[in-house]
C-alpha positions as CSV (number, residue, x, y, z in Angstrom):
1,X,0.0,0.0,0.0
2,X,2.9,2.5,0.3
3,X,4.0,4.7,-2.7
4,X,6.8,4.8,-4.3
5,X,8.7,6.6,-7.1
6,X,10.8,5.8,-9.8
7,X,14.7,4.7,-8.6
8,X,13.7,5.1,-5.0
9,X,15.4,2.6,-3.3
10,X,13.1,-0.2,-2.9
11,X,14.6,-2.9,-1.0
12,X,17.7,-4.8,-0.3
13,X,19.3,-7.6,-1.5
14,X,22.1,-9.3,1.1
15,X,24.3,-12.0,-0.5
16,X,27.3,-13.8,0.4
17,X,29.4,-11.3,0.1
18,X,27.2,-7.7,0.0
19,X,24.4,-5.8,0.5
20,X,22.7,-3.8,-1.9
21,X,20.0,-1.7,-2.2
22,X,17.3,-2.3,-5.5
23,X,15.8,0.7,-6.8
24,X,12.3,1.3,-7.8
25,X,12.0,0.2,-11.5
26,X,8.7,2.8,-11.6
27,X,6.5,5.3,-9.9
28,X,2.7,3.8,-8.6
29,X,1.7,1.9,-5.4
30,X,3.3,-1.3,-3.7
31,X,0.7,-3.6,-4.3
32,X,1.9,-7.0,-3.8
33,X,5.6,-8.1,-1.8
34,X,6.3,-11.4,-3.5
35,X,9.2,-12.3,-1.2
36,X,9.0,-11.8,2.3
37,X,11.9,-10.2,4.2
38,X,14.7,-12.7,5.4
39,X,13.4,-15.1,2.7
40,X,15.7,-16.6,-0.5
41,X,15.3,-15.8,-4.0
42,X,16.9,-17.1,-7.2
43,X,18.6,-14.8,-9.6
44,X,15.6,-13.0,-11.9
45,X,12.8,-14.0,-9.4
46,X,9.7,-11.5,-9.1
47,X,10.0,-9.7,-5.9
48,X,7.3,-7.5,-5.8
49,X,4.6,-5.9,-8.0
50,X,3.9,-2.0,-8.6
51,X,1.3,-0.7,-10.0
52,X,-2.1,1.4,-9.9
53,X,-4.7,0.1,-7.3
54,X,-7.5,2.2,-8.4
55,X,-6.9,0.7,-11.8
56,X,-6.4,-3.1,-11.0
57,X,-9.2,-3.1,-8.3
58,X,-12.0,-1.5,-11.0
59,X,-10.9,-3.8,-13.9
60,X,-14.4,-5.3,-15.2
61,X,-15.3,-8.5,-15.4
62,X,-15.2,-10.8,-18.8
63,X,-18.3,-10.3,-20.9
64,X,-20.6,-13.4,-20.8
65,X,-20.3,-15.4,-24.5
66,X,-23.9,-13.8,-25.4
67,X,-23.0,-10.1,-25.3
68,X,-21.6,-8.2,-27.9
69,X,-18.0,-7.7,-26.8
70,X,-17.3,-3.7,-25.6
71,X,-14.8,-1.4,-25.3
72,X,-13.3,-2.3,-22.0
73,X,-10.9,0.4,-19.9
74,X,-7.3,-1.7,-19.9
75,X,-6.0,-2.0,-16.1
76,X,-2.4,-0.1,-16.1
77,X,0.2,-3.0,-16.4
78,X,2.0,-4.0,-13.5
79,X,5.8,-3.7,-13.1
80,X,8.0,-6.5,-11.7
81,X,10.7,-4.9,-9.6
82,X,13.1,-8.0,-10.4
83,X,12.3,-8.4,-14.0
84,X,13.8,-4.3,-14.5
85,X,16.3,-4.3,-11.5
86,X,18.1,-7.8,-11.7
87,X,18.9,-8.9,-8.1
88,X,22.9,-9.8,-8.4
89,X,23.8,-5.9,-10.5
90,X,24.2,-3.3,-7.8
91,X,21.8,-0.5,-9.1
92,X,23.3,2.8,-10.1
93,X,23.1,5.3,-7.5
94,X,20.1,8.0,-7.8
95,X,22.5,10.9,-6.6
96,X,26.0,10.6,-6.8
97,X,27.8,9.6,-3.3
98,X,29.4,12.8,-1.3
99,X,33.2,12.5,-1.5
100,X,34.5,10.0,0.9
101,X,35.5,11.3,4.5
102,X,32.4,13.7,4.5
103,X,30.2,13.3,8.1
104,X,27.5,15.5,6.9
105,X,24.5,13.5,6.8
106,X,21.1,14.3,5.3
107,X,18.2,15.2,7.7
108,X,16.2,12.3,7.1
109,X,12.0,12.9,7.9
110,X,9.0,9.8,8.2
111,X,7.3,11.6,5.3
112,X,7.6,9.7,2.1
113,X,7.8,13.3,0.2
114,X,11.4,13.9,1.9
115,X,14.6,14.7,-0.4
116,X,16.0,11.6,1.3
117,X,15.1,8.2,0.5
118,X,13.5,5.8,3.1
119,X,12.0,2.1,2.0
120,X,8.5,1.6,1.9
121,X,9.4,-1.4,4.4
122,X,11.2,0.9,6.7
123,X,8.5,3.7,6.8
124,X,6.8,0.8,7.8
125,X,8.4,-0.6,10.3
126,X,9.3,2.9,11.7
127,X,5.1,3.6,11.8
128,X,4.9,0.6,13.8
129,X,7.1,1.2,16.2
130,X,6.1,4.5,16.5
131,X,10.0,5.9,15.4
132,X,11.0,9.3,14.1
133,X,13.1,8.6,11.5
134,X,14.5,12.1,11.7
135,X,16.4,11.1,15.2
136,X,18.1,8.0,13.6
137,X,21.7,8.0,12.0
138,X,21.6,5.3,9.1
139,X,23.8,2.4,8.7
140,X,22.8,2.1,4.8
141,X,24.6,2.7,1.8
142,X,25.1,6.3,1.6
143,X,23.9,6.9,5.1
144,X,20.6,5.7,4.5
145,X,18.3,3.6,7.0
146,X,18.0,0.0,7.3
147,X,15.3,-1.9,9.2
148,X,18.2,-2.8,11.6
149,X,18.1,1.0,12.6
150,X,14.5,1.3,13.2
151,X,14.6,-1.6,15.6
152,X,17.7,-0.5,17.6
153,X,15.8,3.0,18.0
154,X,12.7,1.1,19.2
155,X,14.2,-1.0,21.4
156,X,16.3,1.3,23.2
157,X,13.7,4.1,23.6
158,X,11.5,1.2,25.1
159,X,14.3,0.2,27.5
160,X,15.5,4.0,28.2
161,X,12.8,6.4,29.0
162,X,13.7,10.0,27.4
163,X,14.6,12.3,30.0
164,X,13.6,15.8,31.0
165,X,15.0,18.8,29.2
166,X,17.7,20.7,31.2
167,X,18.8,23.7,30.9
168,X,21.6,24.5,28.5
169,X,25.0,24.9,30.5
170,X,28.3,26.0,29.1
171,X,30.8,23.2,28.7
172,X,33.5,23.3,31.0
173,X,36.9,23.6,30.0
174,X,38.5,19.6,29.5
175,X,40.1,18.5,32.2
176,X,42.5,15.1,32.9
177,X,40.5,12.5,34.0
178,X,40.7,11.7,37.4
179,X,41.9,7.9,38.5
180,X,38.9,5.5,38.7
181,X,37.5,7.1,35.8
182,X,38.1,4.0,33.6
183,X,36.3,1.9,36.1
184,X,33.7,4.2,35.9
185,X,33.8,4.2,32.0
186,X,33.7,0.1,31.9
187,X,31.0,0.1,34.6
188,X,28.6,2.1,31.9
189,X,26.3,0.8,29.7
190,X,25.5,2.0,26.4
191,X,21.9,2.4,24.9
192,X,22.5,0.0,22.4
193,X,23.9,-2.7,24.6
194,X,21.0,-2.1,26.9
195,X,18.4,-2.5,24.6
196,X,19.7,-6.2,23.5
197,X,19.9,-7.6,27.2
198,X,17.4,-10.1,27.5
199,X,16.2,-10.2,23.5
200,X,16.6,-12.3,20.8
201,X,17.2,-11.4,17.4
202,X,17.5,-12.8,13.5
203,X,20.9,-13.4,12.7
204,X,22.1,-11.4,9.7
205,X,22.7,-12.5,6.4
206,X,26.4,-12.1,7.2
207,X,26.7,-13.2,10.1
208,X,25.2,-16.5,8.7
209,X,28.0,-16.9,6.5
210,X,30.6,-15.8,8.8
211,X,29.9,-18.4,10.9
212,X,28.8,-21.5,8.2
213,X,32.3,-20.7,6.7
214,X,34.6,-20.4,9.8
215,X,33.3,-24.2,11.3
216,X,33.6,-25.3,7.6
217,X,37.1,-24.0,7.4
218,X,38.1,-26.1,10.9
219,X,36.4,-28.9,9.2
220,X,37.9,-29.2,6.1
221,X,41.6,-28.2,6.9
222,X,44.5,-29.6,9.7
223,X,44.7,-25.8,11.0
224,X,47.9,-24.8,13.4
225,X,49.4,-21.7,14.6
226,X,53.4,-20.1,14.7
227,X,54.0,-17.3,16.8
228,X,57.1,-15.3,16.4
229,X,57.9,-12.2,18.3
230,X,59.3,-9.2,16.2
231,X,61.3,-5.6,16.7
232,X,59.1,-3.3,14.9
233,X,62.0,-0.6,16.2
234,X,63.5,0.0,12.6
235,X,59.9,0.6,11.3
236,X,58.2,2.7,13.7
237,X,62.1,4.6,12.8
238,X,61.2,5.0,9.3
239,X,57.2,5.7,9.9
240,X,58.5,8.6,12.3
241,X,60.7,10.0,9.4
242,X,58.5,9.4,6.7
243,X,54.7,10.0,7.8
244,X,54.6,13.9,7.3
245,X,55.7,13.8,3.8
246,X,54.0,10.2,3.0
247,X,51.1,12.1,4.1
248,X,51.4,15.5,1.9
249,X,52.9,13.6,-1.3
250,X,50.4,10.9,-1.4
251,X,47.4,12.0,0.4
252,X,47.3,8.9,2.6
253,X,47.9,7.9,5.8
254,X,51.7,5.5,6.8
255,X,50.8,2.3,9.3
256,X,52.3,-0.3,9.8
257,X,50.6,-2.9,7.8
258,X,52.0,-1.9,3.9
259,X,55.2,-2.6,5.3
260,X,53.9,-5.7,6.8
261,X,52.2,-6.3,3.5
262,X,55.4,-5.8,1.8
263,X,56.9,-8.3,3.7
264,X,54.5,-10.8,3.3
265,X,54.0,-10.6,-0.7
266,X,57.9,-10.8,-0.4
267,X,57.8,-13.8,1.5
268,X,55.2,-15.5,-0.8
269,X,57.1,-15.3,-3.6
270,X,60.0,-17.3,-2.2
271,X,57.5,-19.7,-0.6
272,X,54.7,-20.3,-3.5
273,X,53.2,-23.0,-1.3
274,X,51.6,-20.3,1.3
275,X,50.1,-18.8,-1.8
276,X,48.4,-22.0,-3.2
277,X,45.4,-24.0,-2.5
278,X,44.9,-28.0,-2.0
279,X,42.3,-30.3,-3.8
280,X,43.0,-33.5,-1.4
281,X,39.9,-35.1,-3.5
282,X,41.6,-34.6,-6.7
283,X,45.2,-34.7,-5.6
284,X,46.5,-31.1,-6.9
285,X,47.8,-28.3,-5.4
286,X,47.6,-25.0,-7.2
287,X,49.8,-22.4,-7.1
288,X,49.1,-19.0,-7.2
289,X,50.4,-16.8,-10.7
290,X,50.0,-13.6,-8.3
291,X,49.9,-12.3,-4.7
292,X,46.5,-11.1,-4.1
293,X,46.6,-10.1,-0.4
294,X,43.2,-10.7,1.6
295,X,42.7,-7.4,4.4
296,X,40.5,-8.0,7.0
297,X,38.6,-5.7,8.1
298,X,35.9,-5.1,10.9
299,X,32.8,-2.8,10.0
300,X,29.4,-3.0,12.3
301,X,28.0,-5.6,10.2
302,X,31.0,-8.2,10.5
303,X,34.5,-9.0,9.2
304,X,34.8,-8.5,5.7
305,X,38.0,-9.5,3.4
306,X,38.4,-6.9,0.6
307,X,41.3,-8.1,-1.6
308,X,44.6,-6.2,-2.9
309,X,45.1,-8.0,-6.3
310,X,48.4,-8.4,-7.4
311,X,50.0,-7.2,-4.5
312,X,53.4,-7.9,-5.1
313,X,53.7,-5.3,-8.4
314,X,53.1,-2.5,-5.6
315,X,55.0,-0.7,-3.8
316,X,54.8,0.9,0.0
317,X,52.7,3.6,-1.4
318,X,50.4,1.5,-3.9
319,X,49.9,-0.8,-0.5
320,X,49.2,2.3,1.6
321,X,46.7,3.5,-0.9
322,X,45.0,0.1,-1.3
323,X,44.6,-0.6,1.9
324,X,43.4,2.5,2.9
325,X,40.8,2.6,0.0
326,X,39.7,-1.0,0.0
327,X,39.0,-0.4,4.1
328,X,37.2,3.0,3.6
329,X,34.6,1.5,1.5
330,X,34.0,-1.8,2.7
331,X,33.1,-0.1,6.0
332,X,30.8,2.1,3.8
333,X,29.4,-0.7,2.3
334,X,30.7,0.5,-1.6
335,X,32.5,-2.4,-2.4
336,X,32.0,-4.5,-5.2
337,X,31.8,-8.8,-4.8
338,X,35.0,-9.2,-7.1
339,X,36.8,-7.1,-4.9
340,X,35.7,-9.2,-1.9
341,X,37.1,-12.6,-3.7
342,X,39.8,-13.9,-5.4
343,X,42.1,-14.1,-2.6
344,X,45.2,-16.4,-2.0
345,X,46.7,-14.9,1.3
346,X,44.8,-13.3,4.2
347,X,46.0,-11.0,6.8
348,X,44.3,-9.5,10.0
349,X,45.1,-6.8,11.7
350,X,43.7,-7.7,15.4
351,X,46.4,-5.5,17.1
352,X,44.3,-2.3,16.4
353,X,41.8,-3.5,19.1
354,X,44.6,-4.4,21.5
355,X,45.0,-8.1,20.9
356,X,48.7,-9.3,22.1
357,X,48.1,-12.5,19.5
358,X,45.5,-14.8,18.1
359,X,44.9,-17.8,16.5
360,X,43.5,-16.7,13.4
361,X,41.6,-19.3,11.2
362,X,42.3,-19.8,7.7
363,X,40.2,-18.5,5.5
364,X,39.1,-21.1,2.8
365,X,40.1,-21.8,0.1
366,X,43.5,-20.1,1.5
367,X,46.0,-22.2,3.4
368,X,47.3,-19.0,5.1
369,X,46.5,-16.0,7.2
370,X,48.9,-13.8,9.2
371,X,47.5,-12.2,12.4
372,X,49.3,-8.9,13.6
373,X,49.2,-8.1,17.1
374,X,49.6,-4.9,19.0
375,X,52.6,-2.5,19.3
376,X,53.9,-2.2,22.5
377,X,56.8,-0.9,24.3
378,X,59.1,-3.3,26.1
379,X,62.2,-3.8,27.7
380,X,63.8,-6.2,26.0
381,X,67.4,-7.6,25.7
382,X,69.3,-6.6,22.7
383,X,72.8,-7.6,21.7
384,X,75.3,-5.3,19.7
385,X,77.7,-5.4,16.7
386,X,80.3,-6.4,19.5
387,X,78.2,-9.3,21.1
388,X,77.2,-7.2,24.0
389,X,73.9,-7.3,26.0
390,X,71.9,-4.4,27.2
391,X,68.5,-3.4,27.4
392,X,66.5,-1.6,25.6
393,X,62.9,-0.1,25.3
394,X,61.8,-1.6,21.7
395,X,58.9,-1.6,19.7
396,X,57.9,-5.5,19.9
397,X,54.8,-7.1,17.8
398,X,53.1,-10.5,17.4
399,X,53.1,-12.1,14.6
400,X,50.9,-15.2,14.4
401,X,50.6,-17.5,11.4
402,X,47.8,-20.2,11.2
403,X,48.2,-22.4,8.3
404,X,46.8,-25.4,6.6
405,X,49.2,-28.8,8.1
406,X,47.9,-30.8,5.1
407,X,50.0,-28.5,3.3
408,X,52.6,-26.7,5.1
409,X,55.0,-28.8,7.4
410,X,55.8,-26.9,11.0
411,X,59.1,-26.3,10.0
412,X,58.3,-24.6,6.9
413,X,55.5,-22.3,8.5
414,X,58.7,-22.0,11.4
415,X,60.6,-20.4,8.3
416,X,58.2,-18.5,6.2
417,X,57.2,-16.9,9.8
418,X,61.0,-16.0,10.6
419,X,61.9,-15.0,7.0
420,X,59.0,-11.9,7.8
421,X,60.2,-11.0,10.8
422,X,63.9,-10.8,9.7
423,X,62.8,-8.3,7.1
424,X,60.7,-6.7,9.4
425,X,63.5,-6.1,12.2
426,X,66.1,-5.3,8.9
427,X,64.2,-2.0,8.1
428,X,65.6,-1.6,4.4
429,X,62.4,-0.1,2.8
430,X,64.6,3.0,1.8
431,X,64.0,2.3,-1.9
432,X,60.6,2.4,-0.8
433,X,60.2,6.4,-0.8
């Protein structure tokens, strides 16, 4: 019964790998949902059908055999939203997307009329639950919201009751927090978090096949882990020196991880058995003919792997770039399925939550990842030129490699691992810049 117009976003479509929003093939009036939310369709299947109501509910009945046949008023043909807007093609944008970094964000309003698109589902679901769409931030492409919005709004202002209106006060200046106030930080509890205790809820399409392919990849594969401990000293050197004119001559931040990256793509191509993948039923193993280097990377819908392809033709600064592109817009939901496949190494960054290490699982049909810990500062022993100990504060990381034993023998993951971090502690990027 809602309205819609022509390339208003309609619905979406979740697959395996993205999710993507189908726009309206026409203007007229949602008169039939074909497929219910949450529910499979094959490729070219009829989701829903829009139309006139007024027309299709007057249409006249046949004329009985006797009469002389009459001019009859045609009811305005129905569109099929699937057979204009095939379900795998993500649909061209009706606006073009704001340059990326922007945090403006739309005012959004529960009136159809609004300059910003909302699905007739979500106005829906927002009427329902008696939300104003203009209070919620989207999740969506583009900004836009999802009917994972709506219900987080719903839920939390039934488990939070809104409070009275104070009077404005000027903020005081910022001051260092005083000891406990951590405690105090971890003993409150967010909005969101409070509206999910004691619910239960659909698990996403993602999330789905997160978790199908993480038990399948323990089932089908002999998985172990090597740890190795590297100086990250030399790097953090170079990052120091580097960064400010990294940053002005390529527009792009300098982490750690290209030079990790570097090393790894380096390390593959003297070891082509990390960069292949096993058929035990057949018998083969496949090599690799290029490095394309899997980045994890965690966006509020789940970890997604966008892919670096041919990795080892780049540079510091092509990696840099890369990575920094590929993990802007899967977070932002703007990356394409080919660029979440294709795959033949993996490596997660974990440290940028504050993991020490983990044991990473492989990610199928890989028979590799690399898991990269967090940077800290530690005393450690070091030994000069001159065979001399002392100690010395050092950058140290964890680097933890989980690989595939029907494959890879200990020794040679042992290796592989320590060929890294001898690059790593070396430092020579200098042709690099």
């Amino acid at each position: 019964g809602d309205t819609v117009e022509a390339d208003e976003p309609l619905l979406e479509v979740s697959t395996d790998k993205v999710d993507t929003e189908v726009p309206s093939p026409a203007s007229g009036t949602l008169l039939e949902i074909k497929v219910p939310e949450d529910e499979d369709a094959e490729v070219g299947a009829v989701l829903a059908i829009i139309g006139d109501p007024s027309a299709v509910g007057s249409a006249p009945e046949p004329a009985k055999p006797s009469a002389e046949p009459a001019e009859k008023a045609e009811p305005e043909p129905v569109k099929s939203a699937a057979e204009e807007a095939p379900v795998p093609a993500a649909p061209k944008p009706a606006e073009a997307p704001k340059p990326a970094g922007t945090n403006e964000i739309a005012p959004r309003a529960t009136n159809p009329s609004s300059d910003v698109y909302v699905t007739p589902l979500v106005r829906k679901l927002a009427r329902e639950n008696n939300v104003d769409l203009s209070t919620i931030t989207g999740t969506g492409v583009g900004g836009r919201i999802r009917k994972q919005d709506v219900l987080a709004a719903a839920g939390k202002s039934e488990e939070i009751p809104p409070a009275p209106p104070a009077p404005a006060a000027v903020p005081a200046p910022t001051a260092p927090k005083p000891a406990g106030s951590a405690r105090k930080a971890a003993q409150e509890v967010s909005p969101e978090a409070a509206a999910l205790r004691g619910t239960t809820e659909k698990m996403s399409r993602l999330r789905k096949v997160i978790a199908s392919r993480m038990v399948e990849s323990l089932q089908v594969s002999a998985q172990l882990t090597a740890t190795v401990e590297v100086d990250m000293t030399a790097i953090s050197r170079i990052r120091k020196a580097e960064k400010a004119a990294f940053k002005a001559r390529e527009g792009v931040g300098l982490s750690y991880l290209p030079f990790i990256t570097k090393a790894v793509v380096e390390a593959l191509k003297q070891n082509p058995r990390f960069n292949a993948n096993i058929d035990t039923e057949a018998g083969t193993i496949t090599y690799g003919s290029a490095e394309n280097i899997g980045i994890a990377v965690d966006t509020p819908r789940g970890l997604l792997v966008p892919v670096i392809k041919n990795a080892g033709d780049l540079n510091i600064a092509g990696l840099a770039h890369q990575i920094g592109d590929l993990a802007a817009r899967t977070r932002d939901n703007k990356v394409t399925p080919d660029e979440l496949s294709g795959g033949t190494f993996t490596i997660t960054n974990y440290g940028s939550a504050g993991a020490l290490f983990d044991t990473p699982i492989v990610n199928q049909p890989e028979v590799a990842i690399l898991g990269t810990g967090a940077l800290v500062k530690r005393p450690v022993v070091v030994t000069n030129e001159f065979g001399e100990d002392t100690i010395a504060i050092r950058d140290m990381m964890y680097l933890s490699l989980s690989y595939d034993h029907r494959l890879i023998d200990g020794a040679v993951a042992a290796r592989f691992l320590s060929g890294i971090k001898a690059r790593l502690e070396e430092g020579d990027f200098a042709g690099e810049f």
